[in-house]
VEXDREN-2710 file (C-alpha; in Angstrom, 1 decimal):
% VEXDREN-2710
k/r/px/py/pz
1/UNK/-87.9/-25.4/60.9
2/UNK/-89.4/-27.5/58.1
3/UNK/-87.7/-25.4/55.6
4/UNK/-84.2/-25.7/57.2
5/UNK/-84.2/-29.4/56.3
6/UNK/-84.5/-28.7/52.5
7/UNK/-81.5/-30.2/50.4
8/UNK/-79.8/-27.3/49.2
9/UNK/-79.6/-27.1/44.8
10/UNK/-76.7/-26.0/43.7
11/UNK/-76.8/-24.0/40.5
12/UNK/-73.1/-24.0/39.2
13/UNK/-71.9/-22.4/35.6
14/UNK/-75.0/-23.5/33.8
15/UNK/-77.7/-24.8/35.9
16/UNK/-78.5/-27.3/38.4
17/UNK/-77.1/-30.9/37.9
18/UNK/-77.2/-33.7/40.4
19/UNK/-76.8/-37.7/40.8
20/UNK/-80.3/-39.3/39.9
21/UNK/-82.5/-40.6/42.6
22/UNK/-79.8/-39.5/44.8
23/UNK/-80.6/-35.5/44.8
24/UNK/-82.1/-35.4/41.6
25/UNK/-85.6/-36.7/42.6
26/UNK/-88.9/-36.0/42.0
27/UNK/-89.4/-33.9/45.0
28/UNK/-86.3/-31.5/44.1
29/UNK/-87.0/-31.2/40.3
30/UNK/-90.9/-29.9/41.2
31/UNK/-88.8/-27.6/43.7
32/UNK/-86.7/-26.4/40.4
33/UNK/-89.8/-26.1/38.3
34/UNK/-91.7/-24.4/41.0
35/UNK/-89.2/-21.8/42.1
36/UNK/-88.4/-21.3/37.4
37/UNK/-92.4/-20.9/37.1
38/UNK/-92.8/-18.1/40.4
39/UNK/-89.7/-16.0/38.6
40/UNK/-91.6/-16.3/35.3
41/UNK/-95.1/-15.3/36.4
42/UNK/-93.0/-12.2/38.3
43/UNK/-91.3/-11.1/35.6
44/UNK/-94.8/-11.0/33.5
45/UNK/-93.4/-14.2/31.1
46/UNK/-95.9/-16.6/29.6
47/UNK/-94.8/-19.4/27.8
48/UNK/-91.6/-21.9/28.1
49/UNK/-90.6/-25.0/26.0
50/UNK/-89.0/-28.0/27.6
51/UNK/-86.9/-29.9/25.9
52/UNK/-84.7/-33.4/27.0
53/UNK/-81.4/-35.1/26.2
54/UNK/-81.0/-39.2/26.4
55/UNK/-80.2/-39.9/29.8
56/UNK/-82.4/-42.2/32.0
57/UNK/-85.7/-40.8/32.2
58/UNK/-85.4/-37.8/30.4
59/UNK/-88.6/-37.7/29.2
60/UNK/-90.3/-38.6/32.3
61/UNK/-88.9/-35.1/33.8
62/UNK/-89.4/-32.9/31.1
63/UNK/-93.0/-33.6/31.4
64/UNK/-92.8/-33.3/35.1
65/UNK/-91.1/-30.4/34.7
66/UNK/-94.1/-28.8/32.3
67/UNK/-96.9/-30.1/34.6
68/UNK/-95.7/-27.8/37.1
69/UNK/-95.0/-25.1/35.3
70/UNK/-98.6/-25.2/33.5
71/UNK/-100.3/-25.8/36.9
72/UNK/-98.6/-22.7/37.5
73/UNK/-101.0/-20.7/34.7
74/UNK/-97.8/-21.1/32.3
75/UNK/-98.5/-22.1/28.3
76/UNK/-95.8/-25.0/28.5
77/UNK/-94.9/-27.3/25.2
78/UNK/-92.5/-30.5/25.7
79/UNK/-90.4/-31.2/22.7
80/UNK/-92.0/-34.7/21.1
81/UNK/-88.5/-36.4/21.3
82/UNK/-84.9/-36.1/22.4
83/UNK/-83.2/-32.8/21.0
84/UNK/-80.0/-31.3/21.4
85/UNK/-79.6/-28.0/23.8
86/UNK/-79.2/-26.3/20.5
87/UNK/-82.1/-27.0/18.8
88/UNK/-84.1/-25.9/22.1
89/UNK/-82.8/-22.6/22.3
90/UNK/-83.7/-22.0/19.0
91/UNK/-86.7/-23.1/19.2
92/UNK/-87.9/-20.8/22.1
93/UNK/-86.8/-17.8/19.2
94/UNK/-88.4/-19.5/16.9
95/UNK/-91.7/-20.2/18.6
96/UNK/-91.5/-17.0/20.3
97/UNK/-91.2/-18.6/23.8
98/UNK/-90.5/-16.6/27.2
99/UNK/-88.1/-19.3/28.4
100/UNK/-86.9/-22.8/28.4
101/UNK/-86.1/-25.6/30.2
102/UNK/-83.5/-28.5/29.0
103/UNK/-83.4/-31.4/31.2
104/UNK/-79.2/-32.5/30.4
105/UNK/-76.4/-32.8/32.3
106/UNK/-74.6/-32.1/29.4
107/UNK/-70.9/-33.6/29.4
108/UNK/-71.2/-35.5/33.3
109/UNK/-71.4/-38.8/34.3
110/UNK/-74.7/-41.2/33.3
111/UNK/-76.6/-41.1/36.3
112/UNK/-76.6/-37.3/36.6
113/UNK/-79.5/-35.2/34.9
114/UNK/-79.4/-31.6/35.1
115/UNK/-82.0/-28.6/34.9
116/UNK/-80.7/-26.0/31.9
117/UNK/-82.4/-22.9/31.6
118/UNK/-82.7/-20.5/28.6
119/UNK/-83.9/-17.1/27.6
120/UNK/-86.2/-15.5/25.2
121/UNK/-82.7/-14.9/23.0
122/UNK/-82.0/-18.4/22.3
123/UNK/-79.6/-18.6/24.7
124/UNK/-78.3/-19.8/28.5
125/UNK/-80.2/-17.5/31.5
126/UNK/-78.2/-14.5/32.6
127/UNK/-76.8/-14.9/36.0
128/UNK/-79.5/-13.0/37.4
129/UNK/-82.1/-15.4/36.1
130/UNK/-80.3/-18.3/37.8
131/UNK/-79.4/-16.1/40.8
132/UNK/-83.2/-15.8/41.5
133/UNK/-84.5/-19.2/40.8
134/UNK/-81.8/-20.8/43.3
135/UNK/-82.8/-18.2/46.0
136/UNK/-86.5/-19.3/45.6
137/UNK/-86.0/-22.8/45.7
138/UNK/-84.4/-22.5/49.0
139/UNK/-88.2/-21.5/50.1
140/UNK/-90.0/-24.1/48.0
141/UNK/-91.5/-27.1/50.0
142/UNK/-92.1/-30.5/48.5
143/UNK/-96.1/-30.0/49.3
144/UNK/-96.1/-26.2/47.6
145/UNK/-95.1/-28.0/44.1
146/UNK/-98.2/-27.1/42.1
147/UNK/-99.0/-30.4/40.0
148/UNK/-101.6/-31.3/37.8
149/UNK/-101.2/-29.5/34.8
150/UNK/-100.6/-32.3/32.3
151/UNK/-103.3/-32.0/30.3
152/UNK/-102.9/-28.2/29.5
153/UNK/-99.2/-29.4/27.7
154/UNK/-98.4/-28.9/24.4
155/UNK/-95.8/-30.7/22.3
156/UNK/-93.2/-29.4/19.6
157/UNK/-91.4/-30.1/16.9
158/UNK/-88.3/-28.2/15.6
159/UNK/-86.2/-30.2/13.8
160/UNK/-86.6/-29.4/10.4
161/UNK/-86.9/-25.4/11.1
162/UNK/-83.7/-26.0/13.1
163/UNK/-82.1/-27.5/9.9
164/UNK/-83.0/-24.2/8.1
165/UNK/-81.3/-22.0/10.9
166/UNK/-78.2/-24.1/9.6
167/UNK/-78.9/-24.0/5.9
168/UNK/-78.9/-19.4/6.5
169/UNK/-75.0/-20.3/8.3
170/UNK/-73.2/-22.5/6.5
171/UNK/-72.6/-23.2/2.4
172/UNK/-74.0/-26.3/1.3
173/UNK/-73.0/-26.2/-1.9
174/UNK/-69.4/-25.1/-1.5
175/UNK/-69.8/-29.0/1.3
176/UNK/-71.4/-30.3/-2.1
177/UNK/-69.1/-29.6/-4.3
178/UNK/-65.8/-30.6/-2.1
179/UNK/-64.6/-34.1/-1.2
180/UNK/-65.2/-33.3/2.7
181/UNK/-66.3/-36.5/4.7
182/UNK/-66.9/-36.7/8.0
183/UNK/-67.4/-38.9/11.0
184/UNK/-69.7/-38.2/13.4
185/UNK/-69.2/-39.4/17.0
186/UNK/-73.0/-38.7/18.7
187/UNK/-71.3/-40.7/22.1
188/UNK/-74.8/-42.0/22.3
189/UNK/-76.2/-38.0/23.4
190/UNK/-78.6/-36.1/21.7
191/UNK/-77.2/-35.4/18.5
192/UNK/-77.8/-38.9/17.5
193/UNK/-79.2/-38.3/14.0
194/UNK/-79.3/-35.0/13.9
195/UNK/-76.1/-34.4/12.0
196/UNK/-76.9/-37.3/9.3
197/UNK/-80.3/-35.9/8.9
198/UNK/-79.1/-32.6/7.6
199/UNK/-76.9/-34.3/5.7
200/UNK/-79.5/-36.6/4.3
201/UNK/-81.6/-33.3/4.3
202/UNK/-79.1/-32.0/1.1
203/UNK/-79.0/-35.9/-0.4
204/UNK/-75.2/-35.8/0.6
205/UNK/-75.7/-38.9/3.4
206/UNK/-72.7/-40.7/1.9
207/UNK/-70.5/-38.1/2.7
208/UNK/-71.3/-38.7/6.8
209/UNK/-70.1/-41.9/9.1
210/UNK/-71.9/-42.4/12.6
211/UNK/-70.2/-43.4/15.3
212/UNK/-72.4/-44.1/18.5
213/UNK/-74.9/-42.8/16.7
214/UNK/-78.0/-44.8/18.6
215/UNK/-79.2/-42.8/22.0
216/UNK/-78.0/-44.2/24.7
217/UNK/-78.3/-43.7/28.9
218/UNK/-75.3/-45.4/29.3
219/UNK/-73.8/-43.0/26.2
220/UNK/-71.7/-46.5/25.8
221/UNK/-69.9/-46.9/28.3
222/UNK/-67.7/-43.7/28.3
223/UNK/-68.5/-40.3/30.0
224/UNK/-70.5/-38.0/27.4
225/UNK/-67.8/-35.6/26.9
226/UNK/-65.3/-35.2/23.4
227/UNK/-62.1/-35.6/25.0
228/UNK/-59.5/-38.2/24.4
229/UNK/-60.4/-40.4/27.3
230/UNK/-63.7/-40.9/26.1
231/UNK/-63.0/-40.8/22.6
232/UNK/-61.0/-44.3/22.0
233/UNK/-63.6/-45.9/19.5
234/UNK/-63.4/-42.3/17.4
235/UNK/-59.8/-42.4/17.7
236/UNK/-59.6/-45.9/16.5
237/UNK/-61.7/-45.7/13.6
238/UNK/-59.9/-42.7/12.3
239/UNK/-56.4/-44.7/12.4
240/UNK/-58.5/-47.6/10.3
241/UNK/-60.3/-44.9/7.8
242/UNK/-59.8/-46.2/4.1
243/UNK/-62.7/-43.6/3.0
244/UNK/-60.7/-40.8/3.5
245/UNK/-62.5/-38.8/6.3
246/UNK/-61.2/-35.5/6.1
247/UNK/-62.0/-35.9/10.2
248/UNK/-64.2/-36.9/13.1
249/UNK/-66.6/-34.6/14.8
250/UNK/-67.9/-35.8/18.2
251/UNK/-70.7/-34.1/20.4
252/UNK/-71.2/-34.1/23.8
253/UNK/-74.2/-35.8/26.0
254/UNK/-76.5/-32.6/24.7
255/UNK/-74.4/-31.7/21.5
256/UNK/-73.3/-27.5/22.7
257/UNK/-69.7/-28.9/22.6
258/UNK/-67.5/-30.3/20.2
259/UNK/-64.7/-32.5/19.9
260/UNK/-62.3/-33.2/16.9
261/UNK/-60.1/-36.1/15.9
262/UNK/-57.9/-35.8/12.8
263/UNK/-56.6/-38.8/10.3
264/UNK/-54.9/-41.2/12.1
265/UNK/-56.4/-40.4/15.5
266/UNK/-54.8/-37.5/16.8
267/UNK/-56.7/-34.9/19.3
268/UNK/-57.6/-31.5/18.2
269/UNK/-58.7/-29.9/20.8
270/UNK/-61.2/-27.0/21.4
271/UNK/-59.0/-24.3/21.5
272/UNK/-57.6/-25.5/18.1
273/UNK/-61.1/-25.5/17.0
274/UNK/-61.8/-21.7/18.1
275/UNK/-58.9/-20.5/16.5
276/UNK/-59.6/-21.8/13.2
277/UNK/-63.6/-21.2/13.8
278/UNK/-62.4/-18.0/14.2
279/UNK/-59.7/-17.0/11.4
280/UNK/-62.3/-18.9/9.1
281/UNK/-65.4/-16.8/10.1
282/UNK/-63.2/-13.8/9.7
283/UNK/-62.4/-15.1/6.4
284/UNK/-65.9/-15.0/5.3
285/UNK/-66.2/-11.4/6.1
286/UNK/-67.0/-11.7/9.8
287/UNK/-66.5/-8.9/12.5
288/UNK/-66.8/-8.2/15.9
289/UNK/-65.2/-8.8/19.2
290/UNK/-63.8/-12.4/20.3
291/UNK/-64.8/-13.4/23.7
292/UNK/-63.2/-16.0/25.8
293/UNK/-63.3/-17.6/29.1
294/UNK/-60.6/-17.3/31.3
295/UNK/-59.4/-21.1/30.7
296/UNK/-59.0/-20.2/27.0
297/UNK/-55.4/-20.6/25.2
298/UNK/-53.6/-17.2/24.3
299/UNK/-53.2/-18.6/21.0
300/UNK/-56.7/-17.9/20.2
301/UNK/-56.3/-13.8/21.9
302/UNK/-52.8/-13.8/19.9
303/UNK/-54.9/-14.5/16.7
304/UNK/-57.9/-12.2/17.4
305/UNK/-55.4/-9.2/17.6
306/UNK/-53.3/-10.4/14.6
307/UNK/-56.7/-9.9/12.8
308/UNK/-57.4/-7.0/14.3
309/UNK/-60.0/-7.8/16.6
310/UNK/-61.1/-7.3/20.3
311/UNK/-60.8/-9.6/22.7
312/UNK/-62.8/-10.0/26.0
313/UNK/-62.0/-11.9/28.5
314/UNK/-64.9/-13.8/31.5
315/UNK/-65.4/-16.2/34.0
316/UNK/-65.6/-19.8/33.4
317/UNK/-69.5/-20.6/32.1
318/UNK/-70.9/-20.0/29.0
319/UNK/-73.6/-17.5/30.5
320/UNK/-70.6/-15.1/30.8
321/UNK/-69.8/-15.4/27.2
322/UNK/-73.5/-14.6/26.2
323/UNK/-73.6/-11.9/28.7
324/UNK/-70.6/-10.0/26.1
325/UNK/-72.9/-11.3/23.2
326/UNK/-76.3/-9.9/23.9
327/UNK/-74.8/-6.8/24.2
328/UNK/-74.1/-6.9/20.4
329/UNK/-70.7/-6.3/18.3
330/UNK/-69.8/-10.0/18.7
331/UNK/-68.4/-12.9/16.0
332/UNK/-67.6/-15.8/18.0
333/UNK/-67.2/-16.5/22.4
334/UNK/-66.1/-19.9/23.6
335/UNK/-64.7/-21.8/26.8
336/UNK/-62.2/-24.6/27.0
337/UNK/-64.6/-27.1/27.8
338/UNK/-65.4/-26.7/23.9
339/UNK/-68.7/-24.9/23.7
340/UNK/-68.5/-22.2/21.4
341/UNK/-71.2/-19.9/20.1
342/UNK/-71.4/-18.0/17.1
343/UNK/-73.6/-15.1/16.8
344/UNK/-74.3/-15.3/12.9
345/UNK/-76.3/-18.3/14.5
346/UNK/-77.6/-18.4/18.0
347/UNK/-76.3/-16.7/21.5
348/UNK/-75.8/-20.6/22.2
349/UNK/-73.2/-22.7/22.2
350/UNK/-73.9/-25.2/18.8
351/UNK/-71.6/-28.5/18.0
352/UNK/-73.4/-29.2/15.3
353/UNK/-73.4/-26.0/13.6
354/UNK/-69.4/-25.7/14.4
355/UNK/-68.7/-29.4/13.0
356/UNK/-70.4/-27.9/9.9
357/UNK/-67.9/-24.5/9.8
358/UNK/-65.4/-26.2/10.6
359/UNK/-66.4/-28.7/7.3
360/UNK/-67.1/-25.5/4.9
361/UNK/-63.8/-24.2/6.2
362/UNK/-61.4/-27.5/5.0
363/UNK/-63.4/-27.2/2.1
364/UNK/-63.1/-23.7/1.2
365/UNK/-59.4/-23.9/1.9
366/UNK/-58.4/-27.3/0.3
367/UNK/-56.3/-27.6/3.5
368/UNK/-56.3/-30.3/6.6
369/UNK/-57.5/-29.0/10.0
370/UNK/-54.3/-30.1/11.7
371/UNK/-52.1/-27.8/8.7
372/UNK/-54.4/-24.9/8.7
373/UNK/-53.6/-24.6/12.6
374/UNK/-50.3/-25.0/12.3
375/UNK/-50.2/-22.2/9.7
376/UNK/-51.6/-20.6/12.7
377/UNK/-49.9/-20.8/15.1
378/UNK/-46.7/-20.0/12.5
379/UNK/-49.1/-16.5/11.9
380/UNK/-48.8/-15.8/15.5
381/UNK/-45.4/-16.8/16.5
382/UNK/-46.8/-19.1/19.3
383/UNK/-46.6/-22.9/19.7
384/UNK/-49.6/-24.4/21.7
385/UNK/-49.3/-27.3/24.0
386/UNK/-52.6/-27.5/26.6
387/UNK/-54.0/-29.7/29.2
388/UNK/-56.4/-30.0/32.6
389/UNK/-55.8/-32.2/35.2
390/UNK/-59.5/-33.1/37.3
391/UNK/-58.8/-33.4/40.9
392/UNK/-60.9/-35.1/43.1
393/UNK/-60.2/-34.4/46.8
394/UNK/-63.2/-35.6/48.4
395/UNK/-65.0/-33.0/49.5
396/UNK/-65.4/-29.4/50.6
397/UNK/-63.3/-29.0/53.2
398/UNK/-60.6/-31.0/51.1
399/UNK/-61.4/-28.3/48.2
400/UNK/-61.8/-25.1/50.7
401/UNK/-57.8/-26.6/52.2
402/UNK/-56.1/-26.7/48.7
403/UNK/-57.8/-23.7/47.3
404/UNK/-55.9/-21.5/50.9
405/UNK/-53.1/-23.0/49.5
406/UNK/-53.1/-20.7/46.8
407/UNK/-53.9/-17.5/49.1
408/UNK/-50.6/-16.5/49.0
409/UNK/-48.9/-17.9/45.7
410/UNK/-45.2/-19.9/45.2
411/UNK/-42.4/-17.8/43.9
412/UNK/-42.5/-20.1/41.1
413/UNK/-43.9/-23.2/39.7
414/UNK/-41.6/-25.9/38.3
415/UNK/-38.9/-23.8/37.6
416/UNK/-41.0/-20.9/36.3
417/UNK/-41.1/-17.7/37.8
418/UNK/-44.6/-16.4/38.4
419/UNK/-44.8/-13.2/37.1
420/UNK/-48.0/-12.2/38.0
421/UNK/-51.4/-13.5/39.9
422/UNK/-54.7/-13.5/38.7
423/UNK/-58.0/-13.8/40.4
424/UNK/-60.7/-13.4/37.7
425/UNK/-62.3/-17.1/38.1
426/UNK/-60.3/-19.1/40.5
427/UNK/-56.0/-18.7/40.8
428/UNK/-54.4/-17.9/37.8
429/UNK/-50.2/-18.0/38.0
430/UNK/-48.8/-16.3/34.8
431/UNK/-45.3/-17.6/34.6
432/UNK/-42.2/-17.0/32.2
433/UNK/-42.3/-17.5/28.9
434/UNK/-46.1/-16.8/28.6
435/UNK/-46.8/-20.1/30.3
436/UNK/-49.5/-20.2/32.8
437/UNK/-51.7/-22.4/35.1
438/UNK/-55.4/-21.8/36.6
439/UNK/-56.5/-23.8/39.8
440/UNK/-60.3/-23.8/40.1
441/UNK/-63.0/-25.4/41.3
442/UNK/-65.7/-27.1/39.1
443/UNK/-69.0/-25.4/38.9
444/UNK/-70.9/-28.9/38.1
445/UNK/-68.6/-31.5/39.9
446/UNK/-67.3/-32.2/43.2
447/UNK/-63.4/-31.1/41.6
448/UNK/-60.8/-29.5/41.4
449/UNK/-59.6/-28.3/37.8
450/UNK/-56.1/-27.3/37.0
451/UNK/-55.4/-26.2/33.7
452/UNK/-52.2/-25.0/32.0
453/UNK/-50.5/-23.7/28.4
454/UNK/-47.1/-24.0/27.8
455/UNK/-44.7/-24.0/25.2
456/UNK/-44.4/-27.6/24.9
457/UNK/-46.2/-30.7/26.4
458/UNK/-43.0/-31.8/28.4
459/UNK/-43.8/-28.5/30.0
460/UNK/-47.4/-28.5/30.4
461/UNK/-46.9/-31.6/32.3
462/UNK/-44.2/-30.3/34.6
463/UNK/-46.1/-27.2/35.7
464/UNK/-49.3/-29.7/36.1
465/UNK/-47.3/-32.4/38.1
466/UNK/-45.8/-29.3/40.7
467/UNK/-49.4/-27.6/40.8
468/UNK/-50.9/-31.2/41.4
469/UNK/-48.2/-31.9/44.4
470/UNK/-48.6/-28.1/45.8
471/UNK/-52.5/-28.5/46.5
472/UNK/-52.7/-32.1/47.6
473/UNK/-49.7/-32.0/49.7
END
């Protein structure tokens, strides 16, 4: 009986996040450690590192978090300060961990947190590690927490071995020895300073601009995730640039994901990133298959095979991507939401490393991000127009009614036949002329997601506006 009353944790596409002091409490985040710590000690696993974005209290948790886990018989370290999901992951390689935890909610509101968890490889737990954890927590009282291990923490630092992953992946002195500038957009999140200390690291701090750059709960007032609506100030101060910022990087609430804006303000968005992370790691002598999530552009599968690579295609979530990438034979896997991982570097998803490619790329080239992708997309014979529309319906039975909508799919969609149905992750309609839309719901928010690629944006937004009216109706 007792155990029936437990609130139920939901662990979506990459962990469990929830609204603080609401269902992210005390009570449930022992539950979290408790049920991470019991899959540990089964599996034989020793020793974990616990790292922590800016959001409210993040500290307070992680070293909740590793109390539990050491009163649990676990060797536990918390990192000493803020650090982004990147720099955790490699540091449980690095220092040889079994696991980690990251307390983030990533790119959601300010008064979420979250409950990441990674692998000995650096990288998100497989769905069967999160599969098991969520099954024990259903089990796990508040009063069969095991507290008390403070004392028996450890703390780490991994900043400036994290600094020489990057120095083995990207060419300093080919950055040195351009005229590349950047901005750097932190939105308040964990990559505040990180980026300007490596920069500062190779004596070339002139060459960065912070934006946002001070940590902040609040990540000023926006929602910590590089996309246009949140990315006015960026946008702004890229119209105004007089010191010729060849363009503005921005990182999301724990700095996996990356944003762009170009000279004069305009969006470039993450599938524009992948493809020219792409073409310029295969530039450099790169190999291997290209993995995407199902919410990817074709552009970026259009390039892969102009260059003679493989692609694969997943589920929405990063895990799904790594899945492809621990089994080897992989250059680069990324998702719309703009977390892409490079293997070269970590099975992780890294903004800061990709803001630096992306840097050693203009520079190598001589060319502007937004020509180099339109020499692209002239490679491949396809124009790209994209966009997402976030539904909310207000709740499940709302979500369960417009997701039956879709049981049995229109004829067509705003004048566009549908030529064929796909059920990979969510409803995806293929329509004519290579234009498509996906309806599904959000793995880390109470929403609906609609996404769509068209030929143009006048399209994108017809097919969005008819999709929009055909699940709310």
């Amino acid at each position: 009986m007792q155990s029936s009353r437990l609130e139920v944790l939901t662990f979506g596409t990459d962990g469990w996040r929830d609204v603080i002091a609401a269902r992210f409490t005390d009570a449930n985040l022992g539950r979290a450690a408790q049920a991470y710590a019991e899959h540990l000690s089964d599996e034989g696993l020793h020793s974990v590192l616990v790292g922590y974005d800016t959001r409210f209290m993040g500290r307070r948790f992680a070293l909740q978090v590793g109390e539990v886990l050491a009163a649990n018989g676990l060797e536990v370290a918390v990192s000493a300060d803020y650090l982004p999901t990147p720099a955790l992951s490699f540091a449980v390689t690095h220092l040889q961990a079994d696991g980690g935890v990251m307390i983030t909610a990533s790119h959601n509101p300010p008064d979420y947190s979250g409950f990441k968890l990674k692998g000995s490889y650096g990288g998100s737990a497989q769905d069967a590690t999160y599969r098991d954890v969520a099954e024990r927590v259903k089990a796990v009282r508040p009063d069969q927490v095991l507290r008390g291990g403070r004392s028996n923490i450890g703390d780490f630092d991994v900043r400036s071995a994290y600094y020489g992953a990057l120095d083995a992946l990207v060419d300093v002195e080919l950055l040195r020895s351009s005229p590349v500038r950047l901005v750097h957009d932190a939105m308040g999140g964990s990559a505040a300073g990180w980026l300007a200390g490596y920069f500062a690291r190779h004596d070339l701090q002139e060459r960065l601009l912070e934006v946002r750059g001070r940590p902040d709960p609040l990540f000023h007032g926006v929602n910590p995730e590089p996309i246009p609506a949140n990315l006015a100030v960026t946008a702004e101060r890229m119209r105004a640039a007089s010191d010729g910022a060849s363009f503005a990087v921005a990182t999301d609430g724990d700095a996996d994901r990356l944003g762009v804006v170009l000279p004069g303000g305009e969006f470039f968005n993450s599938h524009q990133i992948f493809a020219v992370l792409l073409d310029y790691l295969h530039a450099r002598g790169g190999r291997g298959s290209v993995v995407k999530t199902v919410t990817v552009a074709r552009i970026v599968e259009r390039l892969a095979r102009l260059r003679g690579l493989e692609v694969v295609e997943t589920k929405v979530g990063f895990k799904y991507v790594l899945a492809a990438m621990l089994e080897g034979g992989v250059l680069i896997g990324g998702e719309e939401s703009g977390g892409i991982g490079v293997s070269q570097h970590l099975f992780e998803r890294d903004g800061l490393a990709n803001a630096l490619l992306l840097a050693e790329g203009v520079a190598a080239s001589g060319e502007p991000l937004g020509e180099r992708f339109a020499a692209l997309e002239a490679a491949t014979g396809w124009r790209h127009a994209y966009d997402r529309l976030d539904l909310h319906l207000g709740g499940a039975q709302a979500m369960a009614r417009a997701a039956a909508k879709l049981q049995d799919p229109p004829d067509s969609v705003a004048g566009r036949e549908v030529t064929s149905v796909e059920r990979l992750d969510g409803t995806k309609l293929n329509l004519a002329d290579d234009a498509w839309v996906l309806v599904r719901a959000s793995g880390t928010e109470p929403l609906l997601r609609v996404y769509c690629e068209a030929p143009t944006t006048a399209d994108v937004g017809r097919i969005l506006g008819a999709m929009e009216e055909l699940v709310t109706a």
